[in-house]
N, C-alpha and C positions, 0 to 999 in steps of 0.2 A: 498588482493585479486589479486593487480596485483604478485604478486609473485607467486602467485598460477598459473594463468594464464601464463608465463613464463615459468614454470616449466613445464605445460603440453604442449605448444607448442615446448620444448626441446626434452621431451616423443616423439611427432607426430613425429619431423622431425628427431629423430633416429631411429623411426621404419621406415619411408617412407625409410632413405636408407640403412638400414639392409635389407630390403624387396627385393629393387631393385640396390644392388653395382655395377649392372653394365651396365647402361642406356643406350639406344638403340641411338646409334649413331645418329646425323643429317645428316653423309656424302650419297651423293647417290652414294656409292662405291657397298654395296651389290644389289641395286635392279639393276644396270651395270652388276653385277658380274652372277646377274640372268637373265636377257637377254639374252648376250653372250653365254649361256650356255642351253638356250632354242634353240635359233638358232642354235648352234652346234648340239643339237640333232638334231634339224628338215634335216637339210641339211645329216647328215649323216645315216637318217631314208631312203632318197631319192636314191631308188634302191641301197640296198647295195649289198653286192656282196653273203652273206647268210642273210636271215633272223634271224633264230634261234642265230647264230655264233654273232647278232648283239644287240640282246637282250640278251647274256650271256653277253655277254661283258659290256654294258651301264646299263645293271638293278642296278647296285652300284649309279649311278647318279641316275634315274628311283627312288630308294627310299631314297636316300640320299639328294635330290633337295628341296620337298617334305616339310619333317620334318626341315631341317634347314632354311625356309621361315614359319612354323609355330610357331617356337620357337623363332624366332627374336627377337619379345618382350621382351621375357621374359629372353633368353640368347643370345642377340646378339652376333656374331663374330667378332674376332678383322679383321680391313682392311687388314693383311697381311694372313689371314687364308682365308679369302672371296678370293682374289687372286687365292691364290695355290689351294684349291679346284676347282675355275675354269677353272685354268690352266688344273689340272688334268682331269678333266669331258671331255674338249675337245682332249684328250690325245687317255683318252677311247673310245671317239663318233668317233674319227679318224680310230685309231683300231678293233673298230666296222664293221665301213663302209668296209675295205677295208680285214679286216683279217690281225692281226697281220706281218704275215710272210708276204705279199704283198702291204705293205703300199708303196706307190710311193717312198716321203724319205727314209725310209730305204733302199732302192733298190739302190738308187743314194750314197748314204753313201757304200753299198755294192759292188760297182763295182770301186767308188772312190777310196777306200781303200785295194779292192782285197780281201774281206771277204768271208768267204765259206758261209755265212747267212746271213738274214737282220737281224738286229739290235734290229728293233724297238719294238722286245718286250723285249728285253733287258732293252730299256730306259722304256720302260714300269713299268717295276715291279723295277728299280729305282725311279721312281716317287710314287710307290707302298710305298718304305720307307722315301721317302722325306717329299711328303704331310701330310699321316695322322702323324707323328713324331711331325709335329706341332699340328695338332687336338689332338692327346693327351696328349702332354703339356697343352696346353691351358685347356684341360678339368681337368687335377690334380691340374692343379692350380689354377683353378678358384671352384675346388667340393672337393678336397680334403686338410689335411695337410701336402703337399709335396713343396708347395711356399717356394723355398730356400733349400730346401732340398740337400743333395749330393747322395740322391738316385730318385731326378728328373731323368736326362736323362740318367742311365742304365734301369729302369722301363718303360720309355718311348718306349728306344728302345725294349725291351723286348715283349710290347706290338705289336709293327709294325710286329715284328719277329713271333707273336703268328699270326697275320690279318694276315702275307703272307704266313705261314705253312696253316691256314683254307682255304686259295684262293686254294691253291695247292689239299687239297683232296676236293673241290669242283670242280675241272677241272676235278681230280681222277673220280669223280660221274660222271662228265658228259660224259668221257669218257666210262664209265664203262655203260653207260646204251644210249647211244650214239652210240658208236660203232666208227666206218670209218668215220661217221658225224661228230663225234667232232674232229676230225685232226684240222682242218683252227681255231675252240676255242682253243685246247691247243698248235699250233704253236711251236710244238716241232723242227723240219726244224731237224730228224733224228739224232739229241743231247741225247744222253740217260742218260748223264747227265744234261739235260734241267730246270728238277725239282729242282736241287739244286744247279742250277746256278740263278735261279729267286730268289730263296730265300738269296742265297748272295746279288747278285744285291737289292734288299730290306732293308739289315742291312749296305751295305754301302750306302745309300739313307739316310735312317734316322739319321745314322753317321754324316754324310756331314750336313743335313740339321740339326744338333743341334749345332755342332758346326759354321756352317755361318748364321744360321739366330737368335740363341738363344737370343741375347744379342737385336737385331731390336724386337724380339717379346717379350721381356719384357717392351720394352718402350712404345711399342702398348697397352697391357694390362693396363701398367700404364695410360696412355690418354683415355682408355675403362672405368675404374676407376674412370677416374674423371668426 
């Protein structure tokens, strides 16, 4: 009997962690990560400079905040993914408020330097490939068979590069049915090649971020893990 009994408490506790590999962390890094990032909206909801211009911008956080506070449980994020998402969201909420082309920083970056443009959506749609480059790592590696793979980070990037081609003909729409309105959303600042300079700016983003962060966001997985 006791061997029986053994036996099925072995059964229990390899289904409880097949069920759940990857347990929801103790650290209060995400609900930090979610504050921060509450307040970032709230403040740059506070008389933006368009309204419309400022919900195109943030509705990525708007449904993105959302869903990854619902799923914690069940797929908590690693602490360095909680980060850069929030990093990013205030990036957006910044952009938002102010309109791309007319963010304070960039301006000061712009005159510093002697640039014919601001910047700042430049770094923008770098952070376009930097951040999510970890989200979906994180997600093949944690849902699919690509752990270890040598077709991890060209897929990866592949993917960032597919999100900032989709950003670009939703600017297109917004544009297209927009009109003169959407100028301050697509922050072109009279580039005509703007479009395919974002989407650069995107695939060197996620570039950078595989190779300087891949090796830290393994070790995080690994401690997510255990």
């Amino acid at each position: 009997m006791s061997l029986i009994a053994a036996a099925r408490r072995r059964t229990a506790n390899n289904s409880a962690s097949s069920a759940a590999p990857f347990p929801a962390p103790s650290s209060v890094l995400p609900g930090v990560c979610v504050a921060v990032v509450v307040v970032g909206l709230a403040v740059s909801a506070w008389a933006p400079h368009d309204r419309t211009t400022w919900l195109l911008e943030v509705v990525w956080v708007l449904i993105g905040l959302p869903l990854a506070v619902l799923a914690r449980r069940r797929f908590p994020l690693s602490g360095l993914l909680c980060c850069l998402l929030a990093a990013h969201a205030l990036v957006l909420a910044l952009g938002g408020h102010y309109t791309y082309a007319q963010v304070p920083v960039g301006e000061w970056v712009k005159d510093g330097l002697g640039l014919s443009r601001n910047p700042y959506d430049r770094f923008g749609h770098l952070m376009q490939g930097f951040v999510p480059a970890i989200l979906v790592r994180e997600l093949l590696i944690r849902t699919s068979p690509l752990r270890g793979s040598r077709w991890l980070a060209p897929l990866t990037v592949c993917a960032c590069l597919a999100f900032s081609a989709v950003f670009e003909m939703f600017e297109w729409a917004a544009a297209v049915i927009g009109g003169h309105a959407a100028d301050a959303f697509l922050a072109t600042q009279g580039d005509v090649w703007d479009t395919q300079w974002d989407m650069f700016c995107a695939l060197i983003g996620a570039t950078v971020s595989l190779l300087v962060l891949s090796k830290w966001h393994d070790r995080q997985l690994t401690r997510l893990a255990g």
